[in-house]
C-alpha positions, 0 to 999 in steps of 0.5 A, a space after each residue: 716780371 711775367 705774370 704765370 696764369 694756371 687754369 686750375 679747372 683745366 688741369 688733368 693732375 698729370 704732374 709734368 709741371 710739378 716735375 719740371 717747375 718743383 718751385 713753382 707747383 705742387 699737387 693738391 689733395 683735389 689731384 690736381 696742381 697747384 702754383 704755389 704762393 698764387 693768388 686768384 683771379 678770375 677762377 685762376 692762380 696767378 703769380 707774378 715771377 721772373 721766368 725760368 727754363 723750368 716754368 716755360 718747361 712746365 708750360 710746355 709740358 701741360 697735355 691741357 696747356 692750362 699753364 700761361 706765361 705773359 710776359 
């Protein structure tokens, strides 16, 4: 299992992780994504997953990287 960090503050609200993981974010009525079923830590969502083609998509596809995946 990896642990997937979203820096909620730094997220711009652009929507790529929405697109490339539709499993794991979703947009907020604050414009910006969200991981769903996350809890928070540090000012954070955190979600413990198994990772997939479409998490490290949606990390890669973060303009800001506020997307982490540690595995």
């Amino acid at each position: 299992m990896a642990k997937i960090i979203h820096q909620v503050e730094k997220c711009i609200g652009c929507g790529n992780c929405t697109v490339a993981a539709p499993d794991h974010f979703e947009m907020g009525e604050d414009g910006k994504a969200h991981l769903k079923d996350s809890e928070e830590e540090d000012g954070n969502e955190v979600k413990e997953v198994e990772v997939t083609d479409s998490l490290k998509k949606a990390a890669n596809s973060c303009p800001v990287q506020c997307i982490k995946i540690k595995e």
